[in-house]
N, C-alpha and C positions, 0 to 999 in steps of 0.2 A: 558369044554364046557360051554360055555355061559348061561346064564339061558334065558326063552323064554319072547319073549316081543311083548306088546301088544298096537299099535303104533293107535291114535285116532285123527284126525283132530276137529278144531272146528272154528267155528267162528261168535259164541256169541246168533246164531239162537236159538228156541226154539230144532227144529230138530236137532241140533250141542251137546244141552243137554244130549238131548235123547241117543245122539250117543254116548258121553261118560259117563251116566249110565250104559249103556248096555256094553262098553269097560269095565270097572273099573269088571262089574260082569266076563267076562269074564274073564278078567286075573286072576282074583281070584281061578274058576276055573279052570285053567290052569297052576294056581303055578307062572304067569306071572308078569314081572315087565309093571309097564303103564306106557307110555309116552303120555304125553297132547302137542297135536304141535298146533301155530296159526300162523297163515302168516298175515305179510301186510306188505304196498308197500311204503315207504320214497316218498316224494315228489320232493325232491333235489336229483338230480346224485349221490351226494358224500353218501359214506356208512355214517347212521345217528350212534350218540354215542350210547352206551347203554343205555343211559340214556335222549334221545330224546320226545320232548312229543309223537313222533309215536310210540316209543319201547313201552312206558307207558301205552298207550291207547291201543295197546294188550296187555301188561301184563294185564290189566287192564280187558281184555275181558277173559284172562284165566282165572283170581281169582274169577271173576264171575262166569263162567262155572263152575269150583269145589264147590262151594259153592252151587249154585242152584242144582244140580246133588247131592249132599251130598258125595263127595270125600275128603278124607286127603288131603292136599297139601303137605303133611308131607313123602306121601306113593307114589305121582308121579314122574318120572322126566319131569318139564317141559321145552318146548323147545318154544320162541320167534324167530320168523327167519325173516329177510325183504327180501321178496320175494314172487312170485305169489302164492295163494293156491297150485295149482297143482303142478308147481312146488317143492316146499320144500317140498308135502306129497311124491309125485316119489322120491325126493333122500334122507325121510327116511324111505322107502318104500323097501330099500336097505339094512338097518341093522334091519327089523322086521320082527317078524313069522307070523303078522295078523296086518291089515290098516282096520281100522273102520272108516266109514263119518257119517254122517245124511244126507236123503233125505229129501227136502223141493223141490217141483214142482219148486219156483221159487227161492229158493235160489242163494247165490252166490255162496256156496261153492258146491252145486249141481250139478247147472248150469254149473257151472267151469271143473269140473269133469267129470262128466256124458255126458256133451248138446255136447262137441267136439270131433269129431273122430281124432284121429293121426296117421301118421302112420310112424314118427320118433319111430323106437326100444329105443331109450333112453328115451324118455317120458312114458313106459308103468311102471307099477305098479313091482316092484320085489318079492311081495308075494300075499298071498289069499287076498280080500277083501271083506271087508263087509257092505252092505249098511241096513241101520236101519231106517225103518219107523216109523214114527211116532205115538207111543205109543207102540213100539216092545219092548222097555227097558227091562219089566218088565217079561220079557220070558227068559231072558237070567238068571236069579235068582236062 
């Protein structure tokens, strides 16, 4: 059996922080492994290289988030995807026991999430989720 995993969107928000403080405590206790996911979008059709300045500029936005949050990068798996927020949190949403966001009213990855109803079956969530307000981090300890 697989061990449990503790899957956290971010993207680079104050709220985004929050949310992967409060992931990082939970999987802790939960015994869980964390996954750090960021999404964004190539501007070109063509799938960009690994090494694109869009890959970079979210690598660049997760290394951040670990840092401000006070996380190992050592003790994550992280995941760069090009693709919509929502998107890539629904399909790894699929191999997790628990999907953490951050709310921010007007966020994008909020917004993104939250603001649109669907009612495509394959865009819903495949586990519990958890939405983290701002300043909740420190509850999850």
């Amino acid at each position: 059996m697989a061990a449990p995993r503790v899957v956290v969107g971010i993207d680079g928000s104050s709220a985004s922080v929050s949310a992967l403080r409060w992931a990082a405590a939970e999987a802790r206790r939960r015994g869980a492994r964390l996954s750090v996911v960021v999404a964004y979008r190539h501007d070109i059709m063509l799938q960009p290289p690994r090494g694109s300045d869009a890959w970079h500029g979210a690598r660049d936005v997760l290394d951040r988030a670990l840092l401000a949050a006070g996380v190992d990068p050592d003790h994550v798996e992280a995941h760069v995807i090009d693709g919509s927020p929502a998107a890539s949190l629904v399909a790894v949403s699929h191999r997790a026991d628990l999907l953490v966001i951050g709310h921010q009213e007007h966020g994008p990855l909020s917004r993104t999430l939250l603001g649109a109803v669907n009612t495509d079956r394959d865009t819903f969530f495949r586990c519990p989720v958890v939405v983290v307000p701002p300043g909740c981090e420190e509850q999850a300890r």
